[in-house]
RODO-2510 file (C-alpha; in nm, 4 decimals, decimal comma):
residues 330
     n   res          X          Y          Z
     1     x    -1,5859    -6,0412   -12,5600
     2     x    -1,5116    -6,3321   -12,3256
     3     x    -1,5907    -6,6212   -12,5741
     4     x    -1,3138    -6,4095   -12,7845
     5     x    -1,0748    -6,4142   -12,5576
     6     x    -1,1647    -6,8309   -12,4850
     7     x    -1,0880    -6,8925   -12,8501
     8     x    -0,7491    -6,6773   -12,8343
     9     x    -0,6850    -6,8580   -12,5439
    10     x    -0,7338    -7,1730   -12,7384
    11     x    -0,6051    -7,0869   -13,0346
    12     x    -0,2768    -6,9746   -12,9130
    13     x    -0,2202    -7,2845   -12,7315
    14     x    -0,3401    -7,5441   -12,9651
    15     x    -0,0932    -7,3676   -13,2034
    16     x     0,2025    -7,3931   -12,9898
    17     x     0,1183    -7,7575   -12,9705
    18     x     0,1052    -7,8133   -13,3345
    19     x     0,4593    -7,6297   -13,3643
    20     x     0,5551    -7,8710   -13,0898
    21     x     0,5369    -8,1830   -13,2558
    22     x     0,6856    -8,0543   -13,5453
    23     x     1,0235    -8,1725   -13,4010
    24     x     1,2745    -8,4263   -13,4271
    25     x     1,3777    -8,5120   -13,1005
    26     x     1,1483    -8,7222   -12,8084
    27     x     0,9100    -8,4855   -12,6307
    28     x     0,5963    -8,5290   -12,4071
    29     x     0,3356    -8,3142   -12,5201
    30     x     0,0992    -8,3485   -12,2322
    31     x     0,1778    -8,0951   -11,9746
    32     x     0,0333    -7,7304   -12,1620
    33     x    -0,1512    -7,4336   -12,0253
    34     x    -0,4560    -7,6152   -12,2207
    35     x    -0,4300    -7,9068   -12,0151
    36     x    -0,3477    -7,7029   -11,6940
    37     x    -0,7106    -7,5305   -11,7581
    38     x    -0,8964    -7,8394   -11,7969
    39     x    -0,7760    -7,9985   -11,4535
    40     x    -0,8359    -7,6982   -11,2093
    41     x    -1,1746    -7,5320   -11,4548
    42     x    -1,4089    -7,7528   -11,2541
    43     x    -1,2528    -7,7586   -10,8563
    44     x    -1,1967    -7,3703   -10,9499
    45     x    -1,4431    -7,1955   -11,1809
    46     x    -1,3138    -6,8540   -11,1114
    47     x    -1,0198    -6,9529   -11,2845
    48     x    -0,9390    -6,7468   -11,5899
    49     x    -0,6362    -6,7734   -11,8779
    50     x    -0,3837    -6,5350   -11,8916
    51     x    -0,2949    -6,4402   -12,2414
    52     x     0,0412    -6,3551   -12,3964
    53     x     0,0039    -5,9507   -12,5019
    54     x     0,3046    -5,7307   -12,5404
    55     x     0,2390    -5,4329   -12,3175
    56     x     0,2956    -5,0695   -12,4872
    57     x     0,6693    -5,0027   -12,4678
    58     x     0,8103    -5,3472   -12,4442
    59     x     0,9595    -5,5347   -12,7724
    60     x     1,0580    -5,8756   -12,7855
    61     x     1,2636    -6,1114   -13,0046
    62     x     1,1882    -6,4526   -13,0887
    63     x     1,3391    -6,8326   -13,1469
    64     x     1,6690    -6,6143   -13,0770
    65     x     1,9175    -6,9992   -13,1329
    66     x     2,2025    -6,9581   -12,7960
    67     x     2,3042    -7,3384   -12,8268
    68     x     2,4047    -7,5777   -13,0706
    69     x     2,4980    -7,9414   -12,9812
    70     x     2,5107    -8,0884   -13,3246
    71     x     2,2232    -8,0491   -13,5116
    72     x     2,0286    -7,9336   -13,2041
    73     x     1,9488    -7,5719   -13,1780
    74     x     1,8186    -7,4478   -12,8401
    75     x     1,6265    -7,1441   -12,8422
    76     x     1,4845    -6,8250   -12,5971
    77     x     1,2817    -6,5098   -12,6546
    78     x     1,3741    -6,1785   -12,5288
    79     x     1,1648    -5,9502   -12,3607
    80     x     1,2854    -5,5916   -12,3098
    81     x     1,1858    -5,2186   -12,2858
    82     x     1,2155    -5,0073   -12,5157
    83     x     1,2923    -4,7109   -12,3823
    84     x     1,7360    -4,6510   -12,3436
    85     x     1,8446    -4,6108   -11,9847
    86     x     2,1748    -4,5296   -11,9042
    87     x     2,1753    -4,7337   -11,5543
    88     x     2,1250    -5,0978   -11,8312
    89     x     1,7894    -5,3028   -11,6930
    90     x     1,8117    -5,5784   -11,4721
    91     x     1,7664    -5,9320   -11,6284
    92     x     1,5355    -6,2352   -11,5812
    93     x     1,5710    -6,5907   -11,7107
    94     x     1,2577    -6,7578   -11,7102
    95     x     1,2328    -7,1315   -11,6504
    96     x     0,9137    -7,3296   -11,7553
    97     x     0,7409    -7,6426   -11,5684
    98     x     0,6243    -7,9522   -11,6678
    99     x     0,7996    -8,2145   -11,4442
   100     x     1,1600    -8,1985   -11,6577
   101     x     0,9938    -8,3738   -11,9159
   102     x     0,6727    -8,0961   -12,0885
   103     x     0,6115    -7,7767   -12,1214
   104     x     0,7503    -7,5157   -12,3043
   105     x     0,8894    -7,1709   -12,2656
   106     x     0,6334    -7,0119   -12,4641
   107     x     0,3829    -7,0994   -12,0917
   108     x     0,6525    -6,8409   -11,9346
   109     x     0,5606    -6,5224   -12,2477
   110     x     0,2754    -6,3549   -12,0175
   111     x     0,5011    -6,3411   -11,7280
   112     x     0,7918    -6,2592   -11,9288
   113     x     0,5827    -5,9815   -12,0569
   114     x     0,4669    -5,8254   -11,7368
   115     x     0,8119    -5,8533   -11,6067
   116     x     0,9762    -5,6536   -11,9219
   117     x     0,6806    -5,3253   -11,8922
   118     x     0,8150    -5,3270   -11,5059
   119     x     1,1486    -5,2684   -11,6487
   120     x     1,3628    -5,5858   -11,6731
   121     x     1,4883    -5,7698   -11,9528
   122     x     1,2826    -6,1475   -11,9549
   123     x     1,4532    -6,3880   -12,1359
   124     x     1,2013    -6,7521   -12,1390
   125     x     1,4285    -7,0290   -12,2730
   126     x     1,4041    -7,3451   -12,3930
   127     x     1,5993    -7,6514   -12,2064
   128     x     1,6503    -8,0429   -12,3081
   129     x     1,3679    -8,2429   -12,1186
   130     x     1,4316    -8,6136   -11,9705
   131     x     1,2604    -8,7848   -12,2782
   132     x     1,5631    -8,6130   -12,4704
   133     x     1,8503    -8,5828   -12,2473
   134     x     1,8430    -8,7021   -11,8792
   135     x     2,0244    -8,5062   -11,5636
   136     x     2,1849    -8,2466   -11,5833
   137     x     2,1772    -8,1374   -11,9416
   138     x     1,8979    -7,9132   -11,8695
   139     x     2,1129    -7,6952   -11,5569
   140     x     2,3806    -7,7264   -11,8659
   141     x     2,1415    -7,5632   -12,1266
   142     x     2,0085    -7,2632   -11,8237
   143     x     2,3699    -7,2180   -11,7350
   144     x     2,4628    -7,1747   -12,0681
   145     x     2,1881    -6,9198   -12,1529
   146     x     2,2868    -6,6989   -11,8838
   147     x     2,6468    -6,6604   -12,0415
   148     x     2,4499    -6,5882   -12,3858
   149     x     2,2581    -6,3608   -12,2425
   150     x     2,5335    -6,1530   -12,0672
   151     x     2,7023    -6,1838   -12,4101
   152     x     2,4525    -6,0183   -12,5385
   153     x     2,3361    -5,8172   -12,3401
   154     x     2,4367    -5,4225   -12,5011
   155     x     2,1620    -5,5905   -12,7618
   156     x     1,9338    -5,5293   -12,5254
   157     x     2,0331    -5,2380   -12,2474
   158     x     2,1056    -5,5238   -12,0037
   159     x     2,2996    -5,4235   -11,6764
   160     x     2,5002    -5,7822   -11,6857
   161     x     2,5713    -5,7535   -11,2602
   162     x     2,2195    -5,8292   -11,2179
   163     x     2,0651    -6,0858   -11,3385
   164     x     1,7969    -6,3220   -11,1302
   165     x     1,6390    -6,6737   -11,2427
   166     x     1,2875    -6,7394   -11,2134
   167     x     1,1208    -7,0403   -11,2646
   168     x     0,8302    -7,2596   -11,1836
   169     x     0,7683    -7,5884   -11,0684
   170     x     1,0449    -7,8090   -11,2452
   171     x     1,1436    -7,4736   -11,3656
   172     x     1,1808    -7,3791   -10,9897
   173     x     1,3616    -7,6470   -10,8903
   174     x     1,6052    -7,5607   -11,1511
   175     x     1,6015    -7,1930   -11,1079
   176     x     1,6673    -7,3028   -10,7198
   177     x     1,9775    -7,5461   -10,8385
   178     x     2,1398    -7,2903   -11,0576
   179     x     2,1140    -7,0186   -10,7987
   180     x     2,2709    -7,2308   -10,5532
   181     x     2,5804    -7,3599   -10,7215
   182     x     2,6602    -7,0248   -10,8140
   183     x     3,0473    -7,0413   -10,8487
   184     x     3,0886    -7,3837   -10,7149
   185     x     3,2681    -7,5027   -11,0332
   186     x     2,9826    -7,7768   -10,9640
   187     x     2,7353    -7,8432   -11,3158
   188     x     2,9431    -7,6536   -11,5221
   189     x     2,8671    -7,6457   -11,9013
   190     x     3,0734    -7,6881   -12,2224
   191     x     3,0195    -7,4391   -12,5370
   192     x     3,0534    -7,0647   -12,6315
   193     x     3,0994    -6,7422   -12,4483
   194     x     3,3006    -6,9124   -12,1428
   195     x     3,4620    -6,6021   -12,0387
   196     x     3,1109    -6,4392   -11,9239
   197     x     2,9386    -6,5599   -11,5792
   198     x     2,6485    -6,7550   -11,5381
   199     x     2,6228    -6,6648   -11,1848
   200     x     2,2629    -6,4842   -11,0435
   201     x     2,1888    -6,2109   -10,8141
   202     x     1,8470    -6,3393   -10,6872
   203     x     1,6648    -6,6425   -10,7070
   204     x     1,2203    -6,6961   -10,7917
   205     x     1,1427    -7,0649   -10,6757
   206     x     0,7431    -7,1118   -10,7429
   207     x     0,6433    -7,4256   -10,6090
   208     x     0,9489    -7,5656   -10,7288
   209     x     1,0768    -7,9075   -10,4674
   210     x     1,4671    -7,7919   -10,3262
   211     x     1,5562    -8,1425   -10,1945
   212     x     1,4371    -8,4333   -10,4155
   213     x     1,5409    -8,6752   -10,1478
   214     x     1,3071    -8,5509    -9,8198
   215     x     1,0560    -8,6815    -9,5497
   216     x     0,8323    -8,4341    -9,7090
   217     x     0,8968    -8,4647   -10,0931
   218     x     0,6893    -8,7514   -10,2668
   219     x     0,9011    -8,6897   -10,6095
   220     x     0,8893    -9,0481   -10,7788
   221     x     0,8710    -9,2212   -11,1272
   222     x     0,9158    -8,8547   -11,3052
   223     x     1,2198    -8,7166   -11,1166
   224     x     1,3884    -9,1288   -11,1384
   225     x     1,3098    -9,0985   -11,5535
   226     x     1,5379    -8,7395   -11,5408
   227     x     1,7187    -8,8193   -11,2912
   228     x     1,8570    -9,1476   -11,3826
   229     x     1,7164    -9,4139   -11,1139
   230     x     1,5728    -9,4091   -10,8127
   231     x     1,6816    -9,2387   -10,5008
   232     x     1,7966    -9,5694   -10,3693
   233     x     1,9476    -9,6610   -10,7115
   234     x     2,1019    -9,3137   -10,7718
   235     x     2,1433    -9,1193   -10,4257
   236     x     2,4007    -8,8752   -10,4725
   237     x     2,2225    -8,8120   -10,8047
   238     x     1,9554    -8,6778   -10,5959
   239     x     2,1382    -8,5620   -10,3689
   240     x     2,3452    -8,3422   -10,6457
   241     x     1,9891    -8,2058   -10,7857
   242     x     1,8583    -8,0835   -10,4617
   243     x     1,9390    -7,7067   -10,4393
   244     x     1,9164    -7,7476   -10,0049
   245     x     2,2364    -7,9314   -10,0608
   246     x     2,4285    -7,6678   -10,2202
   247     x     2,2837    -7,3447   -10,0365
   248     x     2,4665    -7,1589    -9,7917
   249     x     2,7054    -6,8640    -9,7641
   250     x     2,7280    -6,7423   -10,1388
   251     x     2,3649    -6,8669   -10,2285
   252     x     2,1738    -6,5236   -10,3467
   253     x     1,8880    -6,3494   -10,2170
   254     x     1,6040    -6,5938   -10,2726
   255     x     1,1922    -6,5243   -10,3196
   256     x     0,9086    -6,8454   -10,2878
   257     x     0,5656    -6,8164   -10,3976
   258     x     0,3957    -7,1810   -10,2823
   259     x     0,0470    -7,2879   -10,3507
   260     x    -0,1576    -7,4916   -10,1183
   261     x    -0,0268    -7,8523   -10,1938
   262     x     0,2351    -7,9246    -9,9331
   263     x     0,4712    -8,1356   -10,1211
   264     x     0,5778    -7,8970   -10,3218
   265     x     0,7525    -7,7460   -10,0182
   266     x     1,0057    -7,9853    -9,9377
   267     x     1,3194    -7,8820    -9,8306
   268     x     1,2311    -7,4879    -9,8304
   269     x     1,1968    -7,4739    -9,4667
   270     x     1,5137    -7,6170    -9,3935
   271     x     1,6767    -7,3882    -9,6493
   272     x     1,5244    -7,0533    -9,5032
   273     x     1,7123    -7,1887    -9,1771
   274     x     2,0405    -7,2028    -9,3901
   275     x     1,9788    -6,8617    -9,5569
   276     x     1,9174    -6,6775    -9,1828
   277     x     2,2676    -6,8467    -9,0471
   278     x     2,3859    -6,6256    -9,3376
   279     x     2,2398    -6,3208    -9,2988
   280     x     2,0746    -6,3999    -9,6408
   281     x     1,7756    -6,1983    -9,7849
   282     x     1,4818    -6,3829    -9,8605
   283     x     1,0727    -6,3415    -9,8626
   284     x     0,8317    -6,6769    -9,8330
   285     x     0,4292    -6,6615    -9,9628
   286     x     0,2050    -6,9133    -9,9590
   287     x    -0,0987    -6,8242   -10,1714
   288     x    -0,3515    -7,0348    -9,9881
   289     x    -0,6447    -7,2322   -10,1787
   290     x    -0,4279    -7,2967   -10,5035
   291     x    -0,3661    -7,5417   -10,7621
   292     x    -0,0230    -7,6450   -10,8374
   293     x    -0,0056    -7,4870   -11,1613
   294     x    -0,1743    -7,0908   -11,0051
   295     x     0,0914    -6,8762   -11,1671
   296     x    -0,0857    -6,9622   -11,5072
   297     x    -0,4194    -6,8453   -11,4221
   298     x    -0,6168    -6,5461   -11,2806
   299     x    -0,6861    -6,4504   -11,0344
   300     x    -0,3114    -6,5854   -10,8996
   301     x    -0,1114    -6,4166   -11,1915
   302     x    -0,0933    -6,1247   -11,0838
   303     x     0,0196    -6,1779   -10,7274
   304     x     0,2552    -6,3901   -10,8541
   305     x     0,3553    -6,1096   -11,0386
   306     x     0,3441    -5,8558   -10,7618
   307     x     0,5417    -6,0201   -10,5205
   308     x     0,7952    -6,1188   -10,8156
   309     x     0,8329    -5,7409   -10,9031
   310     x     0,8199    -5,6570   -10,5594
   311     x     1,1279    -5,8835   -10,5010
   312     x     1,3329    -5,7816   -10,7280
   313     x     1,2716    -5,4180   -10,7330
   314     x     1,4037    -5,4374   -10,3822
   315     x     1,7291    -5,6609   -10,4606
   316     x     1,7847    -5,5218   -10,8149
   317     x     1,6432    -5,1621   -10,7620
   318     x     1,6546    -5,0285   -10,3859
   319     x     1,2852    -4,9518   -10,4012
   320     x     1,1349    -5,0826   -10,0601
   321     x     0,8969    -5,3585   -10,1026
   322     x     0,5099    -5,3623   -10,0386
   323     x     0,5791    -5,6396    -9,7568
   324     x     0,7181    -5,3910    -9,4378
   325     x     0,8785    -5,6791    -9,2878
   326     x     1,2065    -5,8518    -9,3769
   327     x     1,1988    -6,2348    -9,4554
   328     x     0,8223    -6,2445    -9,4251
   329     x     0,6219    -6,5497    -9,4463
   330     x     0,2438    -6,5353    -9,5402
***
């Protein structure tokens, strides 16, 4: 049974990398779940792959285009249960890792998946990477799938007021950047359905950096290639891209997961002061002894997953949370 699941595992990914190079625009194929397993197997042999397995009760739709720019097509799945409710779900955009330059949103399905059986609609979607389009076509692309999605959403028995992003890593740092320009007028996009909102109701930031520029960030050679130079060459570039800069009164109620590796963490302590001055929800776990890249892998999934359903259960749903203090830091 377990050298079964090992060649799903393996199958599935090496799959998803063949369908990735079938493309026509620059990408870096390094940064998988494949290649995430093979750097933590040996410093953590506990570690086991989570695969991608609808639950009973949750359907999903596929390569679902929600941009064109030219001959482009950008695409994102949709996870959702199946069951009517008159109330509409809650949604989730899902925002994959990989340093704004890898990774896919097909390394976001088993969360996605989990997420839709717990009753929200997941939506995992695709963004341009920095080999393709630099800073900040990819908070363009997010933005834009969040008005697609609220278009849509009597597809799917979405309740359009609340919506939350989720992301991880890069991903975080963008779910972080969206959440916090939330009607700013600030990295607005061009395209269709410009008459519905791409504002959020709650951010999920795991492990993703909030300030770029930060006596505790060590972001280098990868953020410069996205984010067009250096700090030093491009400042308010960096500035721009850190979410810290652009939190405060109207920033939503906010969740971080954070592994072990303190870099990671820069800028979320001074943002949890920002979000207090405001009276603003938010919850803050570290998940001690981790890898960067935990939220792939058992057994850190399914916390991950608990305290992400936990979250928004409480913001989305009124259900108290398993925590029984506000704003608590583990």
């Amino acid at each position: 049974m377990k050298k079964t699941v090992y060649l799903l595992f393996w199958c599935w990914l090496l799959g998803g990398t063949a369908v990735a190079q079938r493309v026509d625009f620059p990408r870096d194929t390094s940064f998988t779940v494949v290649s995430a397993f093979k750097n933590i197997k040996k410093q953590y042999p506990i570690v086991k792959p989570v695969l991608p397995k609808l639950p009973a009760g949750v359907k999903s739709k596929e390569n679902i285009v929600y941009r064109s720019l030219g001959q482009r097509a950008l695409h994102l799945d949709v996870f959702y249960p199946a069951k009517k409710t008159t109330k509409g779900y809650p949604g989730v955009l899902l925002i994959h890792g990989g340093g704004w330059r890898a990774g896919d949103k097909s390394m976001e399905w088993p969360m996605a998946q989990q997420l839709a059986a717990q009753g929200y609609i997941a939506v995992t979607a695709e963004y341009r990477l920095s080999l393709e389009a630099p800073y900040p076509a990819a908070v363009h692309d997010l933005k834009a799938a969040l008005r697609w999605l609220r278009a849509h959403g009597q597809d799917y028995n979405l309740d359009t007021s609340k919506i939350a992003i989720y992301g991880t890593s890069a991903g975080g740092q963008l779910a972080a950047l969206v959440g916090t320009t939330n009607g700013s007028g600030m990295l607005e996009e061009q395209g269709e359905y410009r008459s519905r909102s791409n504002k959020v109701q709650a951010i999920v930031d795991v492990d993703g950096v909030l300030a770029f520029k930060h006596p505790e960030s060590k972001e280098g050679t990868v953020a410069a290639q996205w984010l067009g130079g250096t700090s030093e060459e491009a400042p308010d570039t960096w500035a721009q891209a850190s979410a810290l800069t652009h939190t405060g009164k109207n920033t939503p109620p906010v969740l971080f997961i954070a592994s072990s590796h303190l870099r990671f963490h820069a800028g979320k302590a001074d943002m949890i002061k920002i979000l207090e001055s405001h009276g603003i929800y938010y919850e803050s776990y570290l998940i001690p002894d981790t890898p960067h890249t935990f939220w792939l892998f058992e057994p850190w999934f399914k916390p991950t997953l608990q305290y992400t359903v936990n979250f928004l259960n409480k913001v989305f749903k009124g259900k108290p949370l398993a925590t029984s203090e506000k704003n608590k830091t583990k």
